[in-house]
C-alpha positions as CSV (number, residue, x, y, z in Angstrom):
1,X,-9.7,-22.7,-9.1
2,X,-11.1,-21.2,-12.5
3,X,-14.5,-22.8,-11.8
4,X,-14.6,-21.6,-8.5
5,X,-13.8,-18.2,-9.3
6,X,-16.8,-18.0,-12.2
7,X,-18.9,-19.6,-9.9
8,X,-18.5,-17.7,-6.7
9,X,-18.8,-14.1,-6.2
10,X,-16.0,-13.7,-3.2
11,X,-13.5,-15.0,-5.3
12,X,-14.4,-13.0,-8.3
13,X,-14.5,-9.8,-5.8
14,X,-10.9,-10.8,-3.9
15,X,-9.1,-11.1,-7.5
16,X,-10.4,-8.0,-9.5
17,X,-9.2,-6.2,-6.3
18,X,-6.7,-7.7,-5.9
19,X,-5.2,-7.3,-9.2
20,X,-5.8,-3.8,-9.0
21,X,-4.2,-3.4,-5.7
22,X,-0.7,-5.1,-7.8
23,X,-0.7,-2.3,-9.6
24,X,-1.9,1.1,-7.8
25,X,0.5,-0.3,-4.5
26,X,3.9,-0.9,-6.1
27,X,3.2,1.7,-8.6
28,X,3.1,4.3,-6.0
29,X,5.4,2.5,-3.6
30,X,8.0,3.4,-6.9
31,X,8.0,6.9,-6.2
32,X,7.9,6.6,-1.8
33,X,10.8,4.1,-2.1
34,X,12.6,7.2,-4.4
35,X,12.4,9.6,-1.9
36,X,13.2,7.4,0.6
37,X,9.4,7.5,2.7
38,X,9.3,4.0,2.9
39,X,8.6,3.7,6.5
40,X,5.4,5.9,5.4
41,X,3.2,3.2,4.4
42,X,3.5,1.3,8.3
43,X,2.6,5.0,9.9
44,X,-0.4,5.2,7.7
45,X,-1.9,1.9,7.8
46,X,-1.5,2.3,11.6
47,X,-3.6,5.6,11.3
48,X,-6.1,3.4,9.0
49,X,-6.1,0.7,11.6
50,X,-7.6,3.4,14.2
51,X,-10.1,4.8,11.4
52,X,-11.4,1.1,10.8
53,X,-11.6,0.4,14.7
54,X,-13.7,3.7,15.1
55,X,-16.0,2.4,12.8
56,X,-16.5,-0.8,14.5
57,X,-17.2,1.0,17.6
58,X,-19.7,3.7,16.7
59,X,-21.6,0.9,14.6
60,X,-22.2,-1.0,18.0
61,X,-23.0,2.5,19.8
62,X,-24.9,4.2,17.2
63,X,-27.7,2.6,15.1
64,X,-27.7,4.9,12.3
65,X,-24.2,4.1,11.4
66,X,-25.0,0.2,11.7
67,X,-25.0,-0.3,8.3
68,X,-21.4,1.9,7.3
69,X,-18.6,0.4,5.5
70,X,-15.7,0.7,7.8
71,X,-13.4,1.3,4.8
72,X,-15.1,4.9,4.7
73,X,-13.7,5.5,8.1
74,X,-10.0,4.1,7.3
75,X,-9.5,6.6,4.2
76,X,-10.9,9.6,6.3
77,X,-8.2,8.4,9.2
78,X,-5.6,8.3,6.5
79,X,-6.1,10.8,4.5
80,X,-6.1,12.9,7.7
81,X,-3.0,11.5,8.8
82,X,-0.8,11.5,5.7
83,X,-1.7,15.5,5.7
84,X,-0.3,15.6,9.3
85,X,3.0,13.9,8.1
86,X,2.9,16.5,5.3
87,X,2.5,19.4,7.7
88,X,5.0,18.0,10.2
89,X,7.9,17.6,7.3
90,X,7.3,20.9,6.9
91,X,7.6,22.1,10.1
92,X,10.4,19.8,11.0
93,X,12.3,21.1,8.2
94,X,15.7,19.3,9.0
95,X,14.2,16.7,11.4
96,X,11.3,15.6,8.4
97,X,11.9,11.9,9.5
98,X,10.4,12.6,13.0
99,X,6.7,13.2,11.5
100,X,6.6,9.3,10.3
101,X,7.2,7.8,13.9
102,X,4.8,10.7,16.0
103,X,1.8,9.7,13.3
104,X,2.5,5.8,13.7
105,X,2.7,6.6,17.6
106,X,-0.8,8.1,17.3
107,X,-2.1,5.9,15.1
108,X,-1.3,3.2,17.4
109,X,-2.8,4.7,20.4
110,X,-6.1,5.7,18.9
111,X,-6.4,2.5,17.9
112,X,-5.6,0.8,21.2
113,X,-8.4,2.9,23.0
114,X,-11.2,2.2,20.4
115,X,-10.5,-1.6,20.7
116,X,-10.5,-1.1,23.8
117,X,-13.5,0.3,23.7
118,X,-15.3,-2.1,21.0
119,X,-14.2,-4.7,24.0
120,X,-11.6,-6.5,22.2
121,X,-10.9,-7.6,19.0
122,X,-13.4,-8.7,17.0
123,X,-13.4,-11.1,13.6
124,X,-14.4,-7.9,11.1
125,X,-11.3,-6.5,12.9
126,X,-8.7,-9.2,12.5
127,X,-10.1,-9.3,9.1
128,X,-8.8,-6.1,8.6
129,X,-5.3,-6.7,10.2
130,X,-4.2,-9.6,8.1
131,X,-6.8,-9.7,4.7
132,X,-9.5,-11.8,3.6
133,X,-11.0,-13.2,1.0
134,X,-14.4,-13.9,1.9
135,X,-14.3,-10.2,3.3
136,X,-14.3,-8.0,0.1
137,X,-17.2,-7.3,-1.5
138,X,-18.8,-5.8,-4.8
139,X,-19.1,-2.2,-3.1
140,X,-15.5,-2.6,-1.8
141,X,-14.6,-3.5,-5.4
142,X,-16.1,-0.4,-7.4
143,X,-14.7,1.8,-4.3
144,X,-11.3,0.3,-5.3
145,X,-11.6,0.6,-8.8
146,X,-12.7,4.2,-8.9
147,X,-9.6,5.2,-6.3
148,X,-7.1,2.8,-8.9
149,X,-8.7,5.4,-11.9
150,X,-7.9,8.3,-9.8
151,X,-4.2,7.2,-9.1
152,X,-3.5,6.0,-12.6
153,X,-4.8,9.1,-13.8
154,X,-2.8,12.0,-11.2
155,X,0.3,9.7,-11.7
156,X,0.1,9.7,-15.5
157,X,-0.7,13.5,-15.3
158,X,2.0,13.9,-13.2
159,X,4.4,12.2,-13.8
160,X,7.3,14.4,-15.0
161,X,6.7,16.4,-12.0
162,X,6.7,13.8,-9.2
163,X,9.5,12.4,-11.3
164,X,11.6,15.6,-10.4
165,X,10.3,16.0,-7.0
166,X,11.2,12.3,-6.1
167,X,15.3,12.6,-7.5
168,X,15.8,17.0,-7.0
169,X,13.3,18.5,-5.0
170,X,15.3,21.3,-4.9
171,X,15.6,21.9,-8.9
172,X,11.7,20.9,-9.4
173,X,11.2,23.8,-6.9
174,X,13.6,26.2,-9.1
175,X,12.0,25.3,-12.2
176,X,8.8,26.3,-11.1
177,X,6.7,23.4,-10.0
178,X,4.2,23.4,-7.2
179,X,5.8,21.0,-5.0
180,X,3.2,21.5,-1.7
181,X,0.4,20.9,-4.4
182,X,2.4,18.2,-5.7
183,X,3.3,16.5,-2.5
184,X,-0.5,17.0,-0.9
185,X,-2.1,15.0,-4.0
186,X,0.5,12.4,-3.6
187,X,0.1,11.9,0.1
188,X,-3.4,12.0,-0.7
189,X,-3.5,9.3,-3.2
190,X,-1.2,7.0,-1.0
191,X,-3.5,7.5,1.8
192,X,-6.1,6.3,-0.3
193,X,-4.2,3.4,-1.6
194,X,-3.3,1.6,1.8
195,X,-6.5,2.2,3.1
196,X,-8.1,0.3,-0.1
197,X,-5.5,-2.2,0.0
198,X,-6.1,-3.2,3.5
199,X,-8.9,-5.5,1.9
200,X,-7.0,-8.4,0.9
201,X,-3.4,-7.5,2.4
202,X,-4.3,-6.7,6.2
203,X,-3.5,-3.2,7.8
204,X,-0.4,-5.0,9.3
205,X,1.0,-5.6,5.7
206,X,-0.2,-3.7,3.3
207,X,2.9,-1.4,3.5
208,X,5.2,-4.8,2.5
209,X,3.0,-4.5,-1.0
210,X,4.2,-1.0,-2.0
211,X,8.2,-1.9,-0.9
212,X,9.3,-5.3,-1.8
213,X,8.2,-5.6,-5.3
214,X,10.2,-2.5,-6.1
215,X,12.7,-3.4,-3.8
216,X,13.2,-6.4,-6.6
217,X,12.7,-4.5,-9.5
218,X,15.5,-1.7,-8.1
219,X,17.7,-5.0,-8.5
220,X,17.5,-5.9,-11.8
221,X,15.8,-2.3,-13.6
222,X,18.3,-0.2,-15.6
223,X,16.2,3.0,-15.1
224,X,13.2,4.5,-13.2
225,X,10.8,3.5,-16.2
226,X,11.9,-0.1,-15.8
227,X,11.6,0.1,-12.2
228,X,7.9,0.9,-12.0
229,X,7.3,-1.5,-14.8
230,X,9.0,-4.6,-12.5
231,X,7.4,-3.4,-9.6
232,X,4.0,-3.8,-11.3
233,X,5.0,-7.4,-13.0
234,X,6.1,-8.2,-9.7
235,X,3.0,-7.0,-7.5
236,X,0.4,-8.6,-9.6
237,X,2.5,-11.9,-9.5
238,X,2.3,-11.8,-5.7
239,X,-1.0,-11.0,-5.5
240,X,-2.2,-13.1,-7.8
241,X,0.2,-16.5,-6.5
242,X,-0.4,-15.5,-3.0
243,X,-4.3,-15.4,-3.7
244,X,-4.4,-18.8,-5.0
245,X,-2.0,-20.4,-2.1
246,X,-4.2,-19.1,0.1
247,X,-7.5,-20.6,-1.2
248,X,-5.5,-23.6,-1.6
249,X,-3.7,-23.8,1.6
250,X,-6.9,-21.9,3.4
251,X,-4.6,-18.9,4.4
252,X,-5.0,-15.6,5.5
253,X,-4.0,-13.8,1.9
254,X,-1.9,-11.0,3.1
255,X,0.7,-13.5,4.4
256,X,1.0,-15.2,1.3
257,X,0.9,-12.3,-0.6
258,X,3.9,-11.0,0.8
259,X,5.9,-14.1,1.1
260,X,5.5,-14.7,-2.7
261,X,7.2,-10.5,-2.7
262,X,9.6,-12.3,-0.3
263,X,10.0,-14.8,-2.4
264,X,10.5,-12.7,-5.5
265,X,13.1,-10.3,-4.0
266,X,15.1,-13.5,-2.7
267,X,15.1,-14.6,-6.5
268,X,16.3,-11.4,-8.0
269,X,19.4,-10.5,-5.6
270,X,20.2,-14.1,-6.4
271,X,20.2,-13.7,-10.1
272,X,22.6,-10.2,-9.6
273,X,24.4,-11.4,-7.8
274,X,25.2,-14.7,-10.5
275,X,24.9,-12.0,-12.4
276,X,27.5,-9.5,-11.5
277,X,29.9,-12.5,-10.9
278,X,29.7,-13.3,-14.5
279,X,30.4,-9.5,-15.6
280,X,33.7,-10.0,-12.8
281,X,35.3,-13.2,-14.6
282,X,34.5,-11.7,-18.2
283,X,36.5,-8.8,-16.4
284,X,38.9,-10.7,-15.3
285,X,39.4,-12.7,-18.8
């Protein structure tokens, strides 16, 4: 596998981004899963999904954009629709849930009519949906590096204040902080994050990234620190295990990706449980 790696430049492209992927997706997945947006990833990869089907479309139907990276078109689609969920939360102020399903219903649809119009699916597409391997290459690698500097950066800026935000919006508000700022870089930067991630995950999966690996960590973490630090151990170990079944097993990686996250969550609500029924019969004792 090592030799194979060093010796072909796929591989080399599919694991640099896909250990950066373990660590900008459950790092921001952290803070969605915190304010309870978790549903936000599916609408947006969705919206993505219609970006990256646009692509395919006018590159058949208009020469000059023959040679465009569809990926382009998938962060303009996202970015575009995680600033409709923003403005719809606001304008459903005690209904906020509602803008999550209306941008996944769009996203769907727009996507449906420019398959439809690209006659079908096509392998670049279904590439897309589920990840692959041989897909990524060294311009979709620097494009992912450069948006995992940007979100290590805002996040390490920011922390403090998407820390408040994410627990008492309401106080963060009171103290002064500029929570629409706040919350338009954040959508912004998870946009940007599913839309790069749909490289070696899929469209269809990418949101699993940014859940289940802090879904495990919430299980064992004493803390929100320790929480983002599991989520990351856990991502990369996904990625990086699911990568290597599937050039082993000649899988689509998104699938193994997220089984390994599966896999992982399955393993830590066993171990509290054991656990918290040793804590009971010390307890009891």
């Amino acid at each position: 596998m090592i030799q194979a790696i060093l010796q072909y430049e796929f591989l080399q492209n599919a694991f640099l981004t896909g250990i950066l992927i373990g660590i900008i997706a459950p790092l921001l997945g952290a803070f969605i899963v915190v304010r309870r947006l978790s549903l936000i990833a599916d609408a947006l990869s969705h919206v993505t999904l219609s970006g990256i089907a646009a692509s395919l479309y006018l590159s058949k139907t208009v020469p000059s954009l023959q040679g465009l990276n569809p990926l382009y078109f998938g962060m303009i689609f996202s970015v575009t629709g995680s600033l409709f969920i923003e403005r719809l939360r606001m304008l459903y102020k005690h209904y906020q849930e509602l803008a999550i399903p209306i941008i996944l219903s769009g996203g769907i649809g727009i996507g449906v009519i420019f398959i439809s119009l690209a006659d079908g699916f096509t392998t670049d597409l279904f590439s897309y949906l589920f990840g692959s391997v041989s897909a990524v290459t060294r311009g979709d690698l620097y494009l992912i590096a450069a948006i995992s500097i940007v979100v290590i950066g805002m996040i390490f800026l920011l922390y403090k204040e998407l820390f408040l935000l994410s627990f008492d919006e309401d106080h963060a508000k009171a103290s002064g902080i500029p929570a629409r700022a706040i919350h338009f870089i954040f959508m912004v930067m998870v946009a940007l994050v599913i839309a790069a991630s749909m490289r070696i995950v899929g469209i269809l999966l990418v949101s699993s990234l940014m859940t289940l690996p802090v879904a495990a960590s919430i299980r064992i973490a004493r803390g929100f620190k320790q929480t983002i630090l599991y989520s990351l151990l856990f991502g990369e170990i996904s990625v990086i295990a699911g990568l290597v079944s599937a050039f082993y097993l000649d899988l689509a990686p998104g699938g193994t990706i997220v089984v390994t996250a599966i896999l992982i969550l399955l393993i830590t609500i066993v171990m509290k449980k054991i656990s918290s029924s040793k804590h009971a019969q010390k307890a009891e004792v």
